[in-house]
N, C-alpha and C positions, 0 to 999 in steps of 0.2 A: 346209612353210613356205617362202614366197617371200622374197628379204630385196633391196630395191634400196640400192644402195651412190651416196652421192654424192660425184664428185669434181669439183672445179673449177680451172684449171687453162688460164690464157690467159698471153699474155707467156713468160716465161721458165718460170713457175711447171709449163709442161708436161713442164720434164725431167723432173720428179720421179715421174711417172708408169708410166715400166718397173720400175721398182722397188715401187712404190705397189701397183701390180697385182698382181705377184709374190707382194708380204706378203699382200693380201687372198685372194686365192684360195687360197693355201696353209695361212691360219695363222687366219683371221678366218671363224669359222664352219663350219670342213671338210669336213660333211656336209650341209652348207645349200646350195640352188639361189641363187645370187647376181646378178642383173646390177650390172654398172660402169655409170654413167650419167655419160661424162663432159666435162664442161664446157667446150667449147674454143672458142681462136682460129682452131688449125687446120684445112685442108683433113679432111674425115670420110675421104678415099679411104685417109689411111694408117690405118687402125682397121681395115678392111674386112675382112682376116682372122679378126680378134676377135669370133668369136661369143658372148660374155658383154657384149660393151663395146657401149653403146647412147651414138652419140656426139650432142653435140645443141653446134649452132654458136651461141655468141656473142661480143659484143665485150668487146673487151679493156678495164676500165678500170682507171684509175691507182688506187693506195693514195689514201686510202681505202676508195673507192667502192666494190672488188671485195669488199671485205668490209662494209659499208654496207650493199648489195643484193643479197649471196647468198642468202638466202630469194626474191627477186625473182626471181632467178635463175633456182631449181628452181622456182618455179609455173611458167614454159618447157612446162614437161612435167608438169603435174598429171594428167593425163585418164591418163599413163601407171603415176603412180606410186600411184593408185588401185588398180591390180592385185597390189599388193603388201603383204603381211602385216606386213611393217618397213619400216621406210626410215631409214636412220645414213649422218650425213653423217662424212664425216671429213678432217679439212684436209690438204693437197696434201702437205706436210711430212712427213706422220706416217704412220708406218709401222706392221702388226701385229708383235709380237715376241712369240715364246713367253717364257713364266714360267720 
């Protein structure tokens, strides 16, 4: 099983990210091939290391909008996320935690 992970994540909303990652790979799915797909303001060159993390650039918009047009969002990258057996979004905030 292939599982694409959605993260979004412009403005500030990108610290939450090293952490983000951290929980998902370690605790969210542990034996599942994962990519991160994630959502940013930023420059992609710092992701470049992250071979799981599939970085895809857009703009930043203000509350509400960024949540208004997250589905809008991810269609960005539909043609990729076709390849994929699941797709779970999960908000920028929120962490895996074991039971």
């Amino acid at each position: 099983m292939k599982v694409a992970i959605i993260f979004i994540g412009t403005g500030k909303y990108i610290n939450f990210f090293p952490d983000y990652l951290r929980s998902v790979r370690e605790k969210f799915l542990p034996n599942v091939k994962k990519d991160i797909f994630c959502f940013t303001d930023l420059n992609e060159d710092l992701f470049v290391d992250l071979k799981d993390v599939k970085v895809v650039n857009v703009e930043h918009r203000e509350w509400p909008f960024v949540t208004l047009y997250r589905f809008k969002t991810m269609l960005k990258v539909k043609d990729k996320l076709l390849n994929y057996d699941k797709i779970i979004y999960i908000d920028a905030d929120m962490f895996v935690n074991e039971l």
